[in-house]
N, C-alpha and C positions, 0 to 999 in steps of 0.2 A: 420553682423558678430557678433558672442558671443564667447567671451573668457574668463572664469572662471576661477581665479587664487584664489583658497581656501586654507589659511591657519592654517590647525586645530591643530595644538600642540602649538600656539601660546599663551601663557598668558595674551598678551593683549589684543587681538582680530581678530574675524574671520573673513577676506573679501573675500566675493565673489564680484568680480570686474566684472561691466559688460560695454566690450567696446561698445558704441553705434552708433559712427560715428569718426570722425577723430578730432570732439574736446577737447573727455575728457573720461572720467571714471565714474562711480555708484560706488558708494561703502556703502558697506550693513555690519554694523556693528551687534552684541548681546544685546549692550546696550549704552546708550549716554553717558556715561563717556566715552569710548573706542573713539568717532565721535567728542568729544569736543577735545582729544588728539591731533587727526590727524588735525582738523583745525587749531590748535595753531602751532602744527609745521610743518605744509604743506601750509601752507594758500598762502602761495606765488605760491603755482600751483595753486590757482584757478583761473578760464579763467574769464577773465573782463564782459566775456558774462553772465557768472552765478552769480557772484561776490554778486550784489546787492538782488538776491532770497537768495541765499546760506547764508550771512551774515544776512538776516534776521530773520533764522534759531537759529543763533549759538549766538546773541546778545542780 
């Protein structure tokens, strides 16, 4: 299943969200300032399963 939630008048960034299964979300930023945002204040939704890839990313 693919669910695109694109939000382009946004200022801070565009996400096309792609659902991939029933764990989680993609999220496809313009630029890594915008993806450093979302982790700082989202970090608590990420799934213990991604956790340690994901933070290897962003540390």
């Amino acid at each position: 299943m693919r669910i695109f939630h694109i939000t382009p008048n946004s200022k801070r960034v565009i996400l096309p969200w792609y659902l991939y299964d029933d764990r989680g979300w993609d999220v496809i930023a313009s630029n890594q300032e915008d993806l450093d945002l979302l982790y700082e204040e989202l970090n608590n939704w990420i799934l213990d399963y991604d956790r340690e890839q994901i933070d290897k990313i962003f540390k």
